[in-house]
C-alpha positions in Angstrom: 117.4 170.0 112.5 116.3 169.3 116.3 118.0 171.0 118.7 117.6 171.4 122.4 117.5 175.2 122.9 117.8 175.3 126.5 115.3 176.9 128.6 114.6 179.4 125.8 114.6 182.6 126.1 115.0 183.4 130.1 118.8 181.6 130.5 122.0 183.6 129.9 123.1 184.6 127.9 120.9 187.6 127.3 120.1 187.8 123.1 120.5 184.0 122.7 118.0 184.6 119.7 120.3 186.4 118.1 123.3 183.2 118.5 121.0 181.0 116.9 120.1 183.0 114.3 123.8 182.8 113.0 123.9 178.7 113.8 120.2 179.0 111.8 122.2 181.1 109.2 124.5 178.7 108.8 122.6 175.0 108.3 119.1 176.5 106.7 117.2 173.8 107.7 113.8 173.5 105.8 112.2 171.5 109.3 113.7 173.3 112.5 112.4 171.5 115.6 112.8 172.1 119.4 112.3 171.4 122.8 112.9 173.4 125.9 110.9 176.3 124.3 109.2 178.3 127.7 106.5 180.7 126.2 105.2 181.6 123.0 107.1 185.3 123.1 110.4 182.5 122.8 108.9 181.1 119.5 107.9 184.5 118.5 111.2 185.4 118.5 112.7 182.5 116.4 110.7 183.1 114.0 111.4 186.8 113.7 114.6 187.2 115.1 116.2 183.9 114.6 115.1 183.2 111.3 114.7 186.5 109.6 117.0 185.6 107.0 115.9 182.3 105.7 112.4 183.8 103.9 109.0 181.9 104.0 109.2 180.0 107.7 106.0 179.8 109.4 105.7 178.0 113.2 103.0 176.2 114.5 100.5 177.0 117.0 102.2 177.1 120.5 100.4 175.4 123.2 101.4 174.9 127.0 102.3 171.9 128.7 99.4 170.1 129.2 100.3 166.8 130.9 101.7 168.4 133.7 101.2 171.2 136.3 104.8 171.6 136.9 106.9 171.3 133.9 106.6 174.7 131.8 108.6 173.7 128.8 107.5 172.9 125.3 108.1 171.7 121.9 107.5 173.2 118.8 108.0 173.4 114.9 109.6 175.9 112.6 109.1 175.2 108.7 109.8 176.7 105.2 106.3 177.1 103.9 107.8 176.9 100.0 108.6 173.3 100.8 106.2 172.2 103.6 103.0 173.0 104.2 101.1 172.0 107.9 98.2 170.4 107.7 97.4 169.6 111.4 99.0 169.2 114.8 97.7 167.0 118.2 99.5 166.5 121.5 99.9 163.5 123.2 99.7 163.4 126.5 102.2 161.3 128.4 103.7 161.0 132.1 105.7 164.4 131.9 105.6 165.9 129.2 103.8 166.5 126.1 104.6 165.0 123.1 103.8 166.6 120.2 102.4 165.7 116.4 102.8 167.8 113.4 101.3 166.8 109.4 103.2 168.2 106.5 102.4 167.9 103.4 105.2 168.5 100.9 104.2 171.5 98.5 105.2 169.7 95.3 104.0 169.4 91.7 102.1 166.2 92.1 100.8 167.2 95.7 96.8 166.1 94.2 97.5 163.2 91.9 100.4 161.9 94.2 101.0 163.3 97.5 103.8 163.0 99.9 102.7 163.5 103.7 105.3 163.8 106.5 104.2 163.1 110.6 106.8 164.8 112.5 106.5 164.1 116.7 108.8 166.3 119.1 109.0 164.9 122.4 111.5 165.9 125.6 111.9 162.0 127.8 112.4 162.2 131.1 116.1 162.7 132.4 118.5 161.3 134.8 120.2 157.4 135.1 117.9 154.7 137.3 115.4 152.4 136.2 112.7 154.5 137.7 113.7 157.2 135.2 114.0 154.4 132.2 110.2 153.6 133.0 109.6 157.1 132.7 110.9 157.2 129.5 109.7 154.2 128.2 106.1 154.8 128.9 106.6 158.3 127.3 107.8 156.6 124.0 104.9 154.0 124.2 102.4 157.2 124.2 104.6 157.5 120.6 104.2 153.9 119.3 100.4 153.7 120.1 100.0 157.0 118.1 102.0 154.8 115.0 98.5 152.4 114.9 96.5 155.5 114.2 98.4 156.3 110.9 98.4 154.8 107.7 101.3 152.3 107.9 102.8 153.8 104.7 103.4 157.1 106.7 106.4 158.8 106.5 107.6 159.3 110.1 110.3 161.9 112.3 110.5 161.1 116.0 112.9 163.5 117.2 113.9 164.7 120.7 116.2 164.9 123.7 115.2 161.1 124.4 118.3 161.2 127.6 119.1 157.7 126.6 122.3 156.7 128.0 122.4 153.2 126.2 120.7 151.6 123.0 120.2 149.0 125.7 117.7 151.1 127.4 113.8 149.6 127.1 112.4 152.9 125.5 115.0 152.7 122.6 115.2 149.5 122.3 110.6 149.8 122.1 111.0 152.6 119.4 113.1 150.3 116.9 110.6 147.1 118.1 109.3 145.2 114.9 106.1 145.0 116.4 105.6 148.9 116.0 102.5 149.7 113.6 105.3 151.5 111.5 108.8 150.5 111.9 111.4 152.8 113.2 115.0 152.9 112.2 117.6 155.1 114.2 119.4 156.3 110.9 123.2 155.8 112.3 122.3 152.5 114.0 125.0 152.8 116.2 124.9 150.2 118.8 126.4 150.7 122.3 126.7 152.2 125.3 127.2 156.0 124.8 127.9 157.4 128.1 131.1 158.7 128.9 132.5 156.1 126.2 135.0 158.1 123.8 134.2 155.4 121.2 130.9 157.5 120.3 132.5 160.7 120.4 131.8 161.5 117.0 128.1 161.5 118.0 127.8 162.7 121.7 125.5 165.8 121.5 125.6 166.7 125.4 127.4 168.9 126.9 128.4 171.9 124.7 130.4 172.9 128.4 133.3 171.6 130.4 131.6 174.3 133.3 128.2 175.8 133.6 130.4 178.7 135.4 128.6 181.9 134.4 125.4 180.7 133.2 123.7 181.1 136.7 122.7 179.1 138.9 120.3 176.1 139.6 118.4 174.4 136.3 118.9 177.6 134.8 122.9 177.1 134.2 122.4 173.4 132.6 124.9 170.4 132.2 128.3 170.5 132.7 131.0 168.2 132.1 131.9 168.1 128.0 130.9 166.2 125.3 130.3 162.5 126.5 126.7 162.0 126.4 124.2 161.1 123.3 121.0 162.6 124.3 119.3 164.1 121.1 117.9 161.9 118.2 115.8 162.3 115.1 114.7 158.6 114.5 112.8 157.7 110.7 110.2 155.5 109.4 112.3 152.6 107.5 110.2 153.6 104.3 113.0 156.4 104.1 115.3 153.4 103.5 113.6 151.8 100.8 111.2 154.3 98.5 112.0 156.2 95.7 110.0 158.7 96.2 111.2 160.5 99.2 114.3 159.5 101.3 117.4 160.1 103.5 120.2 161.3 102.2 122.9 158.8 103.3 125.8 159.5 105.8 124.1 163.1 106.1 122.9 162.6 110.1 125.0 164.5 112.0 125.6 165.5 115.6 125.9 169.6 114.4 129.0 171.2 115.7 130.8 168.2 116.9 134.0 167.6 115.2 134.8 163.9 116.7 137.7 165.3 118.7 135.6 167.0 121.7 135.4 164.2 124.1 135.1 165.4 127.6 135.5 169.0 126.5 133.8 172.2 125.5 132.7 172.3 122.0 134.5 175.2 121.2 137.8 174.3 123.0 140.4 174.9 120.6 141.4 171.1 120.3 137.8 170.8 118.8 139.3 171.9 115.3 138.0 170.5 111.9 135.1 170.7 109.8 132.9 172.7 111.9 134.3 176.6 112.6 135.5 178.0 116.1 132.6 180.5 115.0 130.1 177.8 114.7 131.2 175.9 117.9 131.7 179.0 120.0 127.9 179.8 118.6 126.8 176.7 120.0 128.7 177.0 123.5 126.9 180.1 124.2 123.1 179.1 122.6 122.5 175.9 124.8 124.3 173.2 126.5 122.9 170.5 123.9 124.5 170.5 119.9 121.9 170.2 117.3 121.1 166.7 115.3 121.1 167.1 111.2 119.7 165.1 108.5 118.9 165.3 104.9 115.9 164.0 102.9 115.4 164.3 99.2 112.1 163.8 96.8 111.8 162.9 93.3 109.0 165.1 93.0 109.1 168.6 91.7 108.5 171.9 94.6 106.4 174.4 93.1 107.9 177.0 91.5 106.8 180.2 92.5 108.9 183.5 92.0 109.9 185.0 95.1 110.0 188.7 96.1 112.0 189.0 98.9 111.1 192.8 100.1 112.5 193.8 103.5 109.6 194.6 105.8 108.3 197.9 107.3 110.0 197.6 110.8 111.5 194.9 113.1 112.9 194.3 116.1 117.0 194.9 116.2 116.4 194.1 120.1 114.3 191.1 121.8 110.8 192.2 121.5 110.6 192.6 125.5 112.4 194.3 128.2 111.8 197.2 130.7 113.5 200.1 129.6 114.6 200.0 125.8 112.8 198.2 122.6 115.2 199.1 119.6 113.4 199.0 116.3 114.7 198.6 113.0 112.8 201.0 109.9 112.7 200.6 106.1 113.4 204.3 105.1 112.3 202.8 101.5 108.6 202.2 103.1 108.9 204.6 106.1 109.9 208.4 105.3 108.3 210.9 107.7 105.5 209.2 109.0 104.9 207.6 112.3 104.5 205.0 114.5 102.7 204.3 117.1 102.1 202.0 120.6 98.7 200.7 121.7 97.9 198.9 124.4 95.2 195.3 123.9 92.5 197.8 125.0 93.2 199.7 121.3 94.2 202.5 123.3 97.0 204.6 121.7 99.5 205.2 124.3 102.6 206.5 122.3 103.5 208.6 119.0 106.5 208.8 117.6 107.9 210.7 114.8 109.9 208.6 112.3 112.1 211.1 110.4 114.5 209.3 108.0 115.2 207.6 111.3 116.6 203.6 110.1 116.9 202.9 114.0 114.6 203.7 116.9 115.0 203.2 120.5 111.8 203.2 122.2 111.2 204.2 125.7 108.7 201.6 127.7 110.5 202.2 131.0 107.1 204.5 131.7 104.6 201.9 130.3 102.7 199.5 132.6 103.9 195.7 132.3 102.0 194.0 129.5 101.8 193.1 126.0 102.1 196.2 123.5 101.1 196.9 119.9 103.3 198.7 117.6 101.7 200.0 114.3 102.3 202.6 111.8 100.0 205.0 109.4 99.6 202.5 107.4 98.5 200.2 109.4 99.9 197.2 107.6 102.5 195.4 109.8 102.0 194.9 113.7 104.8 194.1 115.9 103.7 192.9 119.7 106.2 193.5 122.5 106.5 192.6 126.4 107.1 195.4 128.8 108.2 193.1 131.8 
C-alpha cells in the first residue's frame, strides 16, 4: 500500500492515527508506504497506534527533508519484519523533495542459496498543472532513473508516490516507462490517457477523497477539494514482475483503495459511492486524508520462514496520541502490571512523576504541569519505554 497521509499528524481531524489504524486493519499490507509524513513523533505513532494490531511491523529510520529548506514533509516505510527484512536505506536528493530508497530482502527459506531482494523508492513530485511544474517533476523522476544504473539490472523495483501527473502524456511519466531506463519500468494498469477530470478513469482517480475541504481548516492544512477526478498516486514495478517465476504481481490486484468506480466528482463516502468497498471504509478514508490509497499484490515461490509466533499484549500503551498538553491516557496489562508503578522521566534521567498503578487497566496522566518536551515513561521493571511530547 502507498498512501498519501496528508500532512500527518498536525491536520484535522485530531486522532487521525487512530482512522487509519482501522483502514490499516482492514488491507494488512506487508509494505505500507507514505508521503506527507511531518516528524518522526507522526511515524512513531503509525507504528504504535496505527498498526498495533498487525504484529511484527518495524519502520525505517526517519530523516528530515534534506533537499530543501522549506518543504518539511517526508517519506517513509512501514514493513512486516516476518516477511521483509531492511537491509539499507539512501535519499536522493532532488529539486524539492527527497526521494527516498529502501533494500528488503525477503525473509524466506532460500534467502542464502537464492535470495530475493526488493528496492522500494518513495518519492512526493512536485504539484500543480504548467510546464514549469512538469520540469519540476520530470527532473525529480530523472534523480530516480539515474539511481536504476546503480543497481543490478535484475533488481526487483517499487517506485511509488504522489507523482501529481495529470496525463500519461506528461514528460516525467512518460521518462519512468522509457526503454532506455537501466531497469525497465511498467505502470502495472497501463492505462493510457488523460486522467484529469475525465470520468472515463474514474475507476482509478485517487484525488480528492472531498467534494469540500469545509471543516478541515484552513490554508495547505485543509487539502484538495473538488471529488474524485484526479490520478495522482502510483506504485509503478520493474517489468521482471511480469515475467519471473520467482516473485511477481498478482494480476488485476492494483487498485485505487476505497474507490468504488462510481465516485466521479464526489466525496468518497457519498452515499452513491456504494459497492465493494464499505461506507465504513470510505467514510475512514474521507476523514484520514484527502488522497485514497494505491494496492497491489506480489507473490513468491519461495517458502517465508516459519517461526512460531507469540503474540503477548505489551506492558502499557498509548490509548491517546503520545503528545498533548493536558492529558496522556495510557493503556496497562493488569496480567504484567498489578500494584506496581510507573513512572515519568525527563531526557536528563530525572524522575519527575510516580504513579501508583493499582489494578488500574486505564490511566490518564496529568502533563498539564510538566515543562514542553520529550518525556519518558517507565515502570519497575524497567522493560518497556514509552516517549511522549508535552507540547
Amino acid at each position: 500500500m502507498f498512501y498519501n497521509i496528508f500532512r500527518f499528524p498536525s491536520s484535522n481531524p485530531a486522532n487521525r492515527e487512530l482512522i487509519l489504524r482501522d483502514i490499516l486493519d482492514e488491507y494488512q499490507p506487508d509494505l505500507f508506504m507514505v508521503c506527507e509524513l511531518e516528524t518522526e513523533i507522526g511515524a512513531d505513532l503509525i507504528l504504535n497506534t496505527s498498526l498495533q494490531n498487525l504484529p511484527s511491523f518495524q519502520r525505517a529510520d526517519y530523516f528530515t527533508n534534506t533537499s530543501s529548506n522549506t518543504d518539511f514533509l517526508q517519506n517513509m516505510v512501514f514493513f512486516n519484519s516476518k516477511k521483509l527484512e531492511l537491509i539499507g536505506q539512501q535519499i536522493h536528493q532532488t529539486n524539492y523533495r527527497d526521494i527516498n530508497q529502501y533494500t528488503f530482502k525477503l525473509n524466506t527459506q532460500e534467502a542464502n542459496s537464492n535470495p530475493i531482494y526488493l528496492e522500494v523508492f518513495v518519492a512526493h513530485l512536485k504539484s500543480s498543472t504548467g510546464t514549469a511544474n512538469q520540469q519540476l517533476r520530470l527532473a525529480m523522476v530523472e534523480v530516480f532513473t539515474e539511481a536504476l544504473e546503480d543497481l543490478d539490472p535484475n533488481s526487483y523495483v517499487l517506485f511509488a508516490g504522489d507523482f501529481n501527473f495529470y496525463t500519461s502524456s506528461e514528460p516525467g511519466y512518460q521518462k519512468i516507462l522509457s526503454l532506455e531506463n537501466a531497469i525497465q519500468m511498467v505502470d502495472p494498469i497501463n492505462t493510457l490517457g488523460s486522467w484529469n477530470n475525465n470520468a472515463n478513469f474514474k475507476h482509478i482517480h485517487t484525488q480528492s477523497t472531498r467534494v469540500s475541504n469545509s471543516g478541515f481548516g484552513t490554508g495547505a492544512n485543509a487539502g484538495a477539494s473538488g471529488g474524485m477526478d484526479d490520478r495522482f498516486d502510483f506504485i509503478m514495478m520493474s517489468n521482471n514482475f511480469n515475467t519471473s517465476s520467482d516473485f511477481y504481481y498478482v494480476e488485476d490486484t492494483y487498485k485505487a483503495y476505497g474507490n468504488n468506480g462510481n465516485c466521479f466528482d464526489k466525496s468518497i463516502n457519498s452515499e452513491d459511492c456504494s459497492g465493494e468497498y464499505s461506507f465504513e471504509l470510505r467514510d475512514d478514508l474521507y476523514w484520514m486524508s484527502d488522497h485514497t490509497p494505491v494496492v497491489m499484490q506480489f507473490e513468491t515461490t519461495q517458502t517465508f520462514l516459519s517461526k512460531p509466533v507469540y503474540v503477548q499484549k505489551p506492558m502499557m500503551w498509548f490509548n491517546s496520541p503520545n503528545y498533548g498538553n493536558s492529558y496522556i491516557e495510557l493503556g496497562i496489562n493488569p496480567q504484567q502490571l498489578n500494584s506496581e508503578n510507573i513512572y515519568i522521566y525527563n531526557l536528563l534521567g530525572q524522575k519527575v512523576r510516580s504513579i501508583t498503578i493499582g489494578e488500574q487497566e486505564n490511566i490518564l496522566l496529568d502533563i498539564s504541569g510538566l515543562s514542553n518536551g520529550m518525556y519518558l515513561i517507565k515502570t519497575d521493571r524497567n522493560t518497556e519505554v514509552l516517549k511522549f511530547i508535552k507540547q
